[in-house]
N, C-alpha and C positions, 0 to 999 in steps of 0.2 A: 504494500500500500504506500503512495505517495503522495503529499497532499504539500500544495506550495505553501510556504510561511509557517512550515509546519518543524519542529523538531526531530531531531536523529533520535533513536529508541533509545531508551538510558538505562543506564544499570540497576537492578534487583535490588531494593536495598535489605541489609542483615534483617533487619524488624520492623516490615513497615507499620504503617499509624495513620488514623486519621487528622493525627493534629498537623494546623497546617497547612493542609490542603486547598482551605477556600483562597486563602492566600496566594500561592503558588499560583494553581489555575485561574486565578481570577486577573491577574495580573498577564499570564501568557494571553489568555482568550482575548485579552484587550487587546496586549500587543497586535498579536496576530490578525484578530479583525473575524476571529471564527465565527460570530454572531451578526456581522455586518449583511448587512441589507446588500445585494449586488444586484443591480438594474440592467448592468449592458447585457444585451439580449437576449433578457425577461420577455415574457409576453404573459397575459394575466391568466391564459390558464395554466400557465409553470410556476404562479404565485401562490403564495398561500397568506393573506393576508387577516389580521388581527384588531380588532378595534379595542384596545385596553383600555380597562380603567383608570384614569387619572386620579391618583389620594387626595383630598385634601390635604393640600402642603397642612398645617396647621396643627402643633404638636408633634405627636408618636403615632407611629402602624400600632395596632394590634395584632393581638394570632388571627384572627379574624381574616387581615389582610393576607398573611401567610397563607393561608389556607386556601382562600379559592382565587389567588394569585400562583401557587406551584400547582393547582387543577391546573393552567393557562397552559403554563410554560412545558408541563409533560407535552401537552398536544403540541407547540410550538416546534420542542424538541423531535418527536415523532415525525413531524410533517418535513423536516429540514433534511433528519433521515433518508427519507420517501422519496429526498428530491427537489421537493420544494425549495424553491427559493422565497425565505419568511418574512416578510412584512412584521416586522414587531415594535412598533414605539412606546414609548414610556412618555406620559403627560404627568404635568401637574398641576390638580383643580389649585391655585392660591385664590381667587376674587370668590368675595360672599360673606356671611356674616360672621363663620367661624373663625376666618383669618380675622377679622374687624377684633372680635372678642378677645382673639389669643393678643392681638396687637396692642388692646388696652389694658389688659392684664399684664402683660408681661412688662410695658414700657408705663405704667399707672400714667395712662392719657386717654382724653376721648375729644372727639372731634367736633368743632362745630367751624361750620362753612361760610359762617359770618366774619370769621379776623383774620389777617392778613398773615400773607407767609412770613416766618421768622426764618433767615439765613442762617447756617449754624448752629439748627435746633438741636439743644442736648437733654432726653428725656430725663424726667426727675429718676426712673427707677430702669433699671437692666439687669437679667440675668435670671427670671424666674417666674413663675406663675403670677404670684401677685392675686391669686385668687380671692381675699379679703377683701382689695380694696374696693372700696362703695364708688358710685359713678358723682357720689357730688365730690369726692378724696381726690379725683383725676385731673389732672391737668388739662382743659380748654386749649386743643392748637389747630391750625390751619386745617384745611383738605388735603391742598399740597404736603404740608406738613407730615401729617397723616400715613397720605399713602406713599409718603416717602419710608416711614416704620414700615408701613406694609410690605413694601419690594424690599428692605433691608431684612426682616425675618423672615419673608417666604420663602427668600433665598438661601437661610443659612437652616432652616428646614428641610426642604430641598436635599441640601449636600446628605444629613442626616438619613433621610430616606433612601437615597440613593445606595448610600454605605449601606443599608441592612437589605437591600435590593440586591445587590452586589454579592454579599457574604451569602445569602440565600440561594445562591448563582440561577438568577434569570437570565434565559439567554437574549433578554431585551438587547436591540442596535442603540445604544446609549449616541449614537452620532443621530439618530432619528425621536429626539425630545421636543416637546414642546408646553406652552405656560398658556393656562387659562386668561393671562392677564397680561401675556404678551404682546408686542404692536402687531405679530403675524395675527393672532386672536382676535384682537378688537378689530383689526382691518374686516376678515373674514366675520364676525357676528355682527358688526355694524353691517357690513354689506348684504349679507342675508336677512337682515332685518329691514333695509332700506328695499331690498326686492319684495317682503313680505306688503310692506308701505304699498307699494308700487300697484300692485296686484289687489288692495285690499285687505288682506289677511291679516296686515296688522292695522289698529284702529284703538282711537278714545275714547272713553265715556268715564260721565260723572254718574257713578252708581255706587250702592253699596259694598264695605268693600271690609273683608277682615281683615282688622287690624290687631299686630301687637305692641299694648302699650308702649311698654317696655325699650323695646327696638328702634321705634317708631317707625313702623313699616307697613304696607301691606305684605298680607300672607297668600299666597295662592292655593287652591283644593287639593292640589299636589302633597304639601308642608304641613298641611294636615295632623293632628293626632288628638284622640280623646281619650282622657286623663279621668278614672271615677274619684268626683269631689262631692266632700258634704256638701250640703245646703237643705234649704228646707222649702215644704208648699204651705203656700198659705190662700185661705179661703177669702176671698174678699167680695165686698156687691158691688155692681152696677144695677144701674135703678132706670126702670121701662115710666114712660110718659106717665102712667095710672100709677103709680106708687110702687108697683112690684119689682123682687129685687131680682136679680139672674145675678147667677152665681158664679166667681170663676175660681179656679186652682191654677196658681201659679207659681213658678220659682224665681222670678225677677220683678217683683212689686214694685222695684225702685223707678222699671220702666214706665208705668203709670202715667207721668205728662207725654207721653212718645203714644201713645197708645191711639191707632188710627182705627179702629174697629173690634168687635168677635165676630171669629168664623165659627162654624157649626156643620158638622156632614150634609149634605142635601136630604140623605133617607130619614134625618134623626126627627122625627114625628115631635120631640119636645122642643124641637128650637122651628120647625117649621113655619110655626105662627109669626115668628117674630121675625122671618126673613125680611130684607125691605124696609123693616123699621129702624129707628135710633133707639140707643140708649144713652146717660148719662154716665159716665166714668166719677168713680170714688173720688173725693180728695179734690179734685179741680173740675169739676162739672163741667166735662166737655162732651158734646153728642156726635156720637160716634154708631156709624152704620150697623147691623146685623145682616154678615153676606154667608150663602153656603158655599162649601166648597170643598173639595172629594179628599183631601190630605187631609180633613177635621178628623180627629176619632172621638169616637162616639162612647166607649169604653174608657178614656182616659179622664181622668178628674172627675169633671160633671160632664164632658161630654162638651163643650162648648171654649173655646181660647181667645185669649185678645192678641190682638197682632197690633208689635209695638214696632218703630225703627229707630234700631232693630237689636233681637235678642239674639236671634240664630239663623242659620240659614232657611229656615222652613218661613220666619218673618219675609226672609226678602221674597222667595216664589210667592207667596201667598201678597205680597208689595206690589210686584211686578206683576202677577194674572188679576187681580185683582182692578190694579189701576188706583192704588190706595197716594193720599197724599204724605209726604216723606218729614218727620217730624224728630230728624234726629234730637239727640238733645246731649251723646257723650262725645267729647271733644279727643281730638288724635293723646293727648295726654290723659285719658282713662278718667276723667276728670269733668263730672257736668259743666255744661257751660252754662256763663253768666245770665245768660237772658232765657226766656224763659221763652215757650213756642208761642207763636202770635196767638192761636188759640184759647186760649188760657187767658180770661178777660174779668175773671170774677175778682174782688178782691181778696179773695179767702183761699182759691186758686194760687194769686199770685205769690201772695204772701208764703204757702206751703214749698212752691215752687222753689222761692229764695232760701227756706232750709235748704236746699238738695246742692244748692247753685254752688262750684265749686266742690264738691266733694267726691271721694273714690267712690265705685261701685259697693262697696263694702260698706263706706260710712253713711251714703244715700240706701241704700235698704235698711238697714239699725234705722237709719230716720223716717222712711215714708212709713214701718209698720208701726213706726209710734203714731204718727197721724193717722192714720188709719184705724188705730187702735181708740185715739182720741174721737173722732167721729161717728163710731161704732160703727162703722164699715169691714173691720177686721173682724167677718166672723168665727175665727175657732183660732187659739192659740198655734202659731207656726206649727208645724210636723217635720220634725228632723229626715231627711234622705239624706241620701248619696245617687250622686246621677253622673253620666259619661257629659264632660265639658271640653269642647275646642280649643286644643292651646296650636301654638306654633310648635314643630317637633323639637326647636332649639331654643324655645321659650319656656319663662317659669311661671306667667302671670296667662289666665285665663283670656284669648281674645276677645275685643272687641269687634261691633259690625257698625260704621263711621261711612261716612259719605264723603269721596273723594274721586280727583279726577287720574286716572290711569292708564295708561297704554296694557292692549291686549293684544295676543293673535288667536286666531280661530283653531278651534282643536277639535271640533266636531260634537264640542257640547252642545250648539245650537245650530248644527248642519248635519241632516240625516247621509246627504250625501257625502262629506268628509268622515263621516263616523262608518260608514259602511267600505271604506277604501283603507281606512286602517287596519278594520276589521280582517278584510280581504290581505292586508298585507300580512298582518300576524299568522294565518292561516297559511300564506309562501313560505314564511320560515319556518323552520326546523325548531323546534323547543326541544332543549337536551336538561332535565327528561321533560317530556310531553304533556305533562301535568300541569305544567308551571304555563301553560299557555293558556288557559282560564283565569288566572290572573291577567294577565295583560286583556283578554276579551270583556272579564266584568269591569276592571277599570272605563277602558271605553265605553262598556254600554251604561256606567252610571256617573258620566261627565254630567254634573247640574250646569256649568259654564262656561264661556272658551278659557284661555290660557295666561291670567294676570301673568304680566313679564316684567313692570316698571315696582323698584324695591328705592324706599327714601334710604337710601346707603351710600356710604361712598366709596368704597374699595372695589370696583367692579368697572363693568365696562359700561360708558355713555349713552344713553340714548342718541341717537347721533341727530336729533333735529332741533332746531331755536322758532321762536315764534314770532311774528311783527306785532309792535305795537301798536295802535290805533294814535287816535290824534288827542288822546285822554290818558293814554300811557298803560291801558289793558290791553293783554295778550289777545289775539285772537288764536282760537287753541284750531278754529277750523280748517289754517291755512298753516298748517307747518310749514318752517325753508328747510329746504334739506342738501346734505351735501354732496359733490357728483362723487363718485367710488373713487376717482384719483389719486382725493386727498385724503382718503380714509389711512391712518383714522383717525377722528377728531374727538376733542370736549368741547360740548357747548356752553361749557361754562368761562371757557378760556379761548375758544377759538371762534371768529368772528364767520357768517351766514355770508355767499355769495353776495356781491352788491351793497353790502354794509365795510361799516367803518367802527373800527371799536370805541370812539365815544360817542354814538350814537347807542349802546348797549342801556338798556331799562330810559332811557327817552323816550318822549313820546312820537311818534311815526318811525321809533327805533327799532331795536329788538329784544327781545332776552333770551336766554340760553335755556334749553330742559338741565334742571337740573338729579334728575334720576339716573340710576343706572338699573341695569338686566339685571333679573334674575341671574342666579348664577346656572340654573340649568338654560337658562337662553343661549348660553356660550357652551356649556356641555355634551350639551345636544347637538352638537356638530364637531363633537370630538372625530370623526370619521373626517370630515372636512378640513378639519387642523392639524390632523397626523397627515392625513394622505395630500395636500397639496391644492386644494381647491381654490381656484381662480388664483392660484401661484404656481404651481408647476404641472400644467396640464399633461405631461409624459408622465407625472407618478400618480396621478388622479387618476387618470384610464387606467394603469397598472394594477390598480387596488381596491377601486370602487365598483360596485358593489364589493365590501369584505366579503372573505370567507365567515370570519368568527367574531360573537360580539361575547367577551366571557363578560359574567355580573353578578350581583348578590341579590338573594330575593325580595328583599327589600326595598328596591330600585326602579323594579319593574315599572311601578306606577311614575315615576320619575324620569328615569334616565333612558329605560329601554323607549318606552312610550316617547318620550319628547325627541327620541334622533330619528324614531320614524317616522314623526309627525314630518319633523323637519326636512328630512328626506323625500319624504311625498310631495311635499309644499315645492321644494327646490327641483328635485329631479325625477320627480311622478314613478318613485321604485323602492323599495323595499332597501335599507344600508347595510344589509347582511343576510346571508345565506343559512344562519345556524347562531341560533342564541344557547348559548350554555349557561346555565343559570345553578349557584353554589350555594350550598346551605348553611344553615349559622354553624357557631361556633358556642358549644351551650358549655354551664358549669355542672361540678359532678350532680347539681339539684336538676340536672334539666332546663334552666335558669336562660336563656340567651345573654350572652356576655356584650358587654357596652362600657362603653366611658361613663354612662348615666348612672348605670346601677354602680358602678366601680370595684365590677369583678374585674376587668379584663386584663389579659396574662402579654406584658410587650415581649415581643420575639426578639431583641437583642441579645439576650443574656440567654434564653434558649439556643439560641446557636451558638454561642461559646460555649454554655454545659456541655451539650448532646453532639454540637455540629450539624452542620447545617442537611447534610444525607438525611441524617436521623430524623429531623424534624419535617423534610421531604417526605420521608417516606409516613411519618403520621397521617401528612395530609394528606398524598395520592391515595390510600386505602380506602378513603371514602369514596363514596357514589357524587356524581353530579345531585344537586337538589335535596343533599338526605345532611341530617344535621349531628354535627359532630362533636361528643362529649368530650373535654379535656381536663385532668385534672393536674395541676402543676406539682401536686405534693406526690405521685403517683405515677407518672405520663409513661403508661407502659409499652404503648406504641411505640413510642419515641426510642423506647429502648431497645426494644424488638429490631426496630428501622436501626440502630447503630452495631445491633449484636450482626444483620444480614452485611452492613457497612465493610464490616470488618472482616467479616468472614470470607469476602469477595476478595480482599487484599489479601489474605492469607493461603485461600485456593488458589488463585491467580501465581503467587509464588510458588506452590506447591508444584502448579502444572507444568509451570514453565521450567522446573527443576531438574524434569526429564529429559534424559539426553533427546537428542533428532538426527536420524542423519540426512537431515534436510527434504526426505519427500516426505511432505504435506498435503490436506486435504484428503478427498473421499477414495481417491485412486490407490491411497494405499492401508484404505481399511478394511480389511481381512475377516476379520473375528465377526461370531455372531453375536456374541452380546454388545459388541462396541457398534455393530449395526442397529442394535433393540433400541439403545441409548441415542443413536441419533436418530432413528425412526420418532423416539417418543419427542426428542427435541423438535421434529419437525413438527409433530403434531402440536408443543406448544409455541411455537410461533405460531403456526397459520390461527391459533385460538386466538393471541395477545393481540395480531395484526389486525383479526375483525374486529377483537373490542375496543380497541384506537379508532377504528375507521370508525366505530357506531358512538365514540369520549368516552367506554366507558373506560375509563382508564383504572381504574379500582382492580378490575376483572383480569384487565392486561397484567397488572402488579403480581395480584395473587396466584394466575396460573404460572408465571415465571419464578414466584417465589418457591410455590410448592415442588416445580423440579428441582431447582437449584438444592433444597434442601437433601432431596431424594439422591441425586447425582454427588453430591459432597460428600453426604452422611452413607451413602450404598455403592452408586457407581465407582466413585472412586477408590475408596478401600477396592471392592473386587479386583480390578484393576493396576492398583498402583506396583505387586510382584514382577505383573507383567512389563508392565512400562519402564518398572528400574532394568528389565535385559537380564532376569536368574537365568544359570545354564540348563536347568528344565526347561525354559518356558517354549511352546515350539517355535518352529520355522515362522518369521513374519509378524509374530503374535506380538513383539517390544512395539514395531514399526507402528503396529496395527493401535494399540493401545493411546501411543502418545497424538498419533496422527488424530484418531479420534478426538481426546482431552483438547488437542487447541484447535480443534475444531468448537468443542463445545463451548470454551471460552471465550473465542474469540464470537460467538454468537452470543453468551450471558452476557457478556460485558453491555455489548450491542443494545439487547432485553433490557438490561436494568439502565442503559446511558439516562433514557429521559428524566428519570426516577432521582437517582444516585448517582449528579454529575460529577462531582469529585473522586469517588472511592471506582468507577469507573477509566475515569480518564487515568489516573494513576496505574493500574497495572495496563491498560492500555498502550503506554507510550514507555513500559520496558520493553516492550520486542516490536513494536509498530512508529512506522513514521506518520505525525497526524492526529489530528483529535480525530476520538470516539465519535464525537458530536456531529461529526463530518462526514464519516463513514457511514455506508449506504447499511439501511436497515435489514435485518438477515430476510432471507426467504427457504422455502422448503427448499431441497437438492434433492439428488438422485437417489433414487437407494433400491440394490436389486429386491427382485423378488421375494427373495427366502426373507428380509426383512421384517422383524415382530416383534412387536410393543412388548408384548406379554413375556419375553425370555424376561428384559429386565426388571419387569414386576416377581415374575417367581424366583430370581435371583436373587433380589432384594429378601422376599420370604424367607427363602434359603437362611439367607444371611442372618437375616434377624432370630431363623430359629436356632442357629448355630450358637450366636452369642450368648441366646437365654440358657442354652444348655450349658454350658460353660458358667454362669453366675448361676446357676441352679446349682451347680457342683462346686460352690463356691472355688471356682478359682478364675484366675486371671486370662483374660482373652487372647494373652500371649501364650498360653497351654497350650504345648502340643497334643493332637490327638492321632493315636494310633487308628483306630477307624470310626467309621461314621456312617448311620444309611441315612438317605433320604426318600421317604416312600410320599407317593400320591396318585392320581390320577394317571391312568397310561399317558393319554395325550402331554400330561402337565411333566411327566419324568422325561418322557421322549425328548421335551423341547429345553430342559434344565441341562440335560446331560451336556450340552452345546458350551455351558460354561463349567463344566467339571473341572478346568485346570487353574479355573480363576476362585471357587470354591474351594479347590482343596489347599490351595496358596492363602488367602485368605484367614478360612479358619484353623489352619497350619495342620491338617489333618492329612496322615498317611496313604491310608487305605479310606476312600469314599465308595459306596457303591448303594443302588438305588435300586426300589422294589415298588409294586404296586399295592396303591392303597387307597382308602375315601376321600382324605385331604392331606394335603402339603402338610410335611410333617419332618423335623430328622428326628431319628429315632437311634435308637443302641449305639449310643458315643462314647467311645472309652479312650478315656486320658492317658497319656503316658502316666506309669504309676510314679513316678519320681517329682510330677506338677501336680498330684493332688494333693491339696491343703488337708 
């Protein structure tokens, strides 16, 4: 084997070891370029291309990332094997709010967009979480300011990740990286956003919108999650024209001045009457409608609800089919506002209103059910629950729903025709396993709305459009300027609108800048587009796009899988990958899913120095795509198992190679029947490993190559090894035959476990071979005559193992010689044993063997030299 840029074979060392290793080969594969992407005359179906997950830069990986990041790289490795020339890059998400967070934790700062850049800013605090201090503790500094910390830690995060990427040994093309938040990035998500513009697909509205306090942000349906929190219902009246009260159960009283009607089911026979009418609202007597409508339940409370704006999202459908009028009253700071709804005209009304005015969610409920209480509209003492409440997934404070103006794109929340083409797309790909594709399908089919993309943040990428100002100095939001692709990419906050002049900025017939930026899935979503070269290097774009492979965490689905094929459909009317692999968590020994939240979660730096990085490979290939995996750090028995096969590779691997050769190699000169059985069964486990690669499972691949390797170590080789050393018994052919076999075999294991155990591989590899393992074409079945049969090395192995018990039965050592020996079984099963008589009788060091018929494999009348019995 010769392979350019490749190493001469090196010497055997006295005692090899895994320590070490990541080092060495990590540093050659660089040199060398083993993992390099090579394009000269690729064509894309000799590619095999990858859409990886980008980390957030921000902080530590967990095993997490370990885990269904080495699922990736086995396939990556296999396919390169194959032939393939591999498309592999490595991103990294740094823009969005996580970076924002680590950024003012770590440097005790927060940003506000209102004060000017400081030159030379030196943060008050470096070098650590900082997770105490409070946001009034933070230092106030620029934007610029800001996201100048930001690009100075995501960068040295970054290196971080890269180094445990590295020791991990992904065969990532580290010359093929790219940054969510670099100028290739925003060029590319600006400009697909400016084409979305173009087309429609993206658009504003001032609509309801969830907010988290906290952040001050809008949240999108995507960011999602419900959190069960106490609270309580509380019975309260609204009162009908004639005196009568109708009753409602609610869990937000405090929303009471916001309260624009009760709905009631259409079929509900006890609110029918009242359809069509008013009632008067508790507390500030305002008349408010009674409308039916099919989301009422009729079973819940009393059966009848007030729709406030807004408590939840069922407020807003019931807002928006309705045609109800919009009465917010809590302010982007969580926080009632000062004035109270024009409605609200009574002076007993207003005056209650002014308790609320100004206070949290928390302190205006403690107040309205004192009013309520006062009024005797509070009929029955509060009722303690617990109910599921909407936070932000990276929030701590319950959302709000706030009225604000925001950019969207269309997702097929409210296009039966874009919903039905997604649909159709997910049903193109391949879901690895095929389960996991009902996720993606119930996702889209319970889109409530299109796709909020504009976040009040500042570490991300710009909206790229500014607004003209009228001759009063307000925005017209209906006429964005937008900028040509040229000069992408811009900030509208800093960079001035075709045909303007920058002190024309917030003038009146001037303009002003948006100042939002994307979502950070707006820019991840076209992770395909930013590794592969989109509208920059149209020869690697054709190469790669459509990928082959999108690997993910199940998790995401609703997120990351969904939003690249949106974007892909939008952009280039097709599906951005051929085969979704999708990896399952990573649970504690409680079954528990592990997180930074909960603060189980186990970082894999110090796991690979323990264990080494094979070891903790081979943990994670054992698992299935989609199936979730328990780990226990005080425990990690896998891990060891993966370091005890580690090693044992290094140890055969010397052993094999120990035996002389007189240099004819391969199947031409393998003779012997059982060295025929042995690679018979070897072919049979390739052609098994090669299917379950071809199908990811790669768990399956693992375990069929493990279970020979063991059988071949622990049986093959013993029977064998007499022969191979060249004793003057052994016959004509049979040393030749022996050794020929052995590096055959190895040099096929090595091959089997490369993707797996790239180190402990590559290392006996490159004592008798020129070239990485990694390089080298993946084995396939060979010849093998006729007379070849699985089944000699299975009753061999039998043999063998009965041989031994008899010997520890007779308490002595397996170095005892035995004067004779029978082995009786089956006619068929003796006929086809007798074939390795010479490799048995060497073996169990037995004089006289001889073999009889009988019901099952069996040795039977073994007698010891009498001078070795104990």
């Amino acid at each position: 084997m010769s392979l350019d840029n490749a190493a001469s074979p090196s010497a055997i060392p006295d005692k090899p070891a895994l320590e070490g290793l990541e080092t060495k080969w990590g540093e050659r594969w660089e040199e060398s370029g083993v993992y390099r992407f090579q394009r000269e005359g690729a064509t894309r179906s000799s590619i095999f291309s990858i859409d990886t997950p980008p980390p957030t830069a921000s902080g530590s990986l967990h095993i997490g990332h370990v885990y269904s990041y080495t699922h990736t790289d086995v396939i990556a490795r296999f396919q390169r094997m194959r032939g393939k020339t591999v498309f592999y890059p490595m991103g990294w998400d740094d823009n969005g709010l996580p970076t924002e967070r680590r950024v003012q934790n770590y440097y005790g700062v927060r940003c506000d967009p209102t004060l000017p850049y400081t030159p030379d800013f030196v943060p008050p605090y470096q070098g650590g979480d900082n997770k105490s201090s409070k946001a009034a503790d933070q230092v106030p500094i620029s934007r610029r300011n800001f996201i100048e910390l930001c690009e100075e830690l995501t960068v040295e995060d970054e290196k971080q990740f890269e180094a445990v990427w590295r020791a991990l040994g992904l065969s990532v093309d580290w010359t093929q990286t790219y940054r969510t938040i670099g100028d290739d990035a925003r060029a590319a998500s600006q400009k697909a956003f400016l084409r979305n513009l173009a087309r429609g697909e993206a658009y504003q509205a001032d609509a309801p919108t969830l907010w988290d306090i906290t952040f001050r942000t809008a949240v999108a349906q995507a960011e999602l999650e419900d959190r069960v929190q106490p609270g309580t219902y509380n019975r309260i009246a609204f009162h009908t024209p004639d005196g009568a009260n109708i009753e409602i159960e609610t869990s937000r009283p405090e929303l009471l001045p916001s309260c624009v009607a009760l709905v009631a089911h259409p079929d509900d026979e006890r609110y029918k009457p009242l359809f069509g009418t008013t009632v008067t609202t508790p507390v500030f007597g305002v008349d408010v409608p009674v409308l039916p409508h099919h989301l009422a339940q009729a079973d819940k409370g009393t059966g009848i609800a007030m729709v406030c704006t807004f408590g939840d999202v069922t407020d807003v459908v019931w807002w928006r089919e309705l045609d109800l009028p919009n009465r917010a009253v809590i302010g982007f700071d969580g926080r009632f506002r000062t004035e109270a709804p024009d409605v609200i005209t009574t002076d007993a009304g207003i005056d209650a209103y002014a308790q609320l005015a100004g206070k949290t969610v928390f302190s205006a409920k403690q107040a309205i059910v004192e009013l309520l209480r006062a009024t005797g509209e509070l009929l029955e003492e509060p009722k303690a629950i617990t109910h599921p409440v909407k936070f932000f997934e990276k929030g701590d404070r319950p959302l709000e729903i706030v009225s604000t103006r925001q950019w969207y794109i269309t997702n097929g929340g409210r296009d039966q025709e874009l919903r039905d083409r997604l649909i159709a797309a997910g049903k193109e790909m391949e879901f690895l396993p095929d389960f996991m594709r009902v996720r993606y399908e119930n996702w889209v089919r319970g889109l409530a709305g299109d796709w909020l993309i504009s976040r009040q943040r500042f570490f991300g990428v710009p909206i790229p459009v500014w607004y003209p100002l009228d001759a009063d100095g307000n925005p017209v939001f209906e006429q964005p300027l937008v900028p040509g692709e040229d000069v992408l990419p811009i900030d509208p906050s800093t960079d001035v609108p075709p045909g303007y002049a920058e002190d024309q900025r917030g003038a009146a017939n001037g303009f002003v800048g948006e100042l939002d930026v994307m979502d950070t899935w707006a820019t991840s979503s076209l992770t395909p587009q930013l590794a592969g070269g989109w509208e920059r290097d149209e020869e690697l774009w054709n190469l790669v796009f459509p990928y082959d492979l999108r690997p993910q965490g199940q998790d995401i689905i609703r997120t990351w899988l969904f939003s690249t094929t949106l974007r892909a459909l939008l952009e280039e009317g097709q599906k951005p990958w051929s085969h979704a692999a999708i990896s399952g968590f990573i649970v504690d020994p409680d079954r528990k899913k592990m997180s930074k939240s909960k603060g189980n979660v186990v970082t894999p730096a110090d796991m690979l120095e323990q264990h080494g990085s094979d070891a903790v490979r081979y943990w994670a290939a054992s698992s299935r795509l989609g199936t979730d995996a328990a780990f226990d750090p005080q425990n990690p028995t896998q891990i060891r198992i993966g370091r005890r096969l580690a090693i044992k590779i290094l140890n055969a691997s010397k052993f094999i190679l120990s035996f002389a050769s007189d240099g004819t190699l391969g199947r031409d000169a393998v003779t012997h029947p059982l060295d025929w059985s042995m690679l018979a069964t070897l072919d049979a486990v390739i052609a098994t490993a090669t299917t379950a690669l071809e199908e990811y499972d790669h768990a399956r691949a693992l375990e069929t190559a493990e279970e020979f390797f063991w059988t071949f170590c622990d049986d093959y080789l013993e029977l064998v090894k007499e022969r191979a050393y060249g004793g003057d018994e052994m016959e004509d052919g049979g040393q030749a035959s022996a050794v020929a076999a052995l590096r055959e075999a190895l040099d096929t294991l090595l091959r089997l476990f490369a993707p797996y155990l790239p180190f402990a591989t590559e290392e006996p590899w490159s004592w008798y071979s020129e070239g990485s393992v990694h390089q080298a074409a993946w084995p396939v079945p060979g010849t093998l005559p006729e007379t070849a049969d699985t089944a000699l090395l299975k009753l061999a192995s039998a043999a063998l193992i009965g041989i031994r018990r008899a010997k520890t039965e007779a308490k002595a050592s397996q170095k005892t010689l035995v004067t004779s020996a029978t082995i009786s079984g089956p006619e068929d099963q003796v006929a086809l044993l007798q074939l390795a008589e010479g490799d048995l009788k060497a073996v169990g060091k037995i004089g006289d063997l001889s073999f009889e018929r009988g019901t099952d494999l069996a040795v039977t009348g073994i007698v010891l030299e009498p001078s070795e019995v104990l």
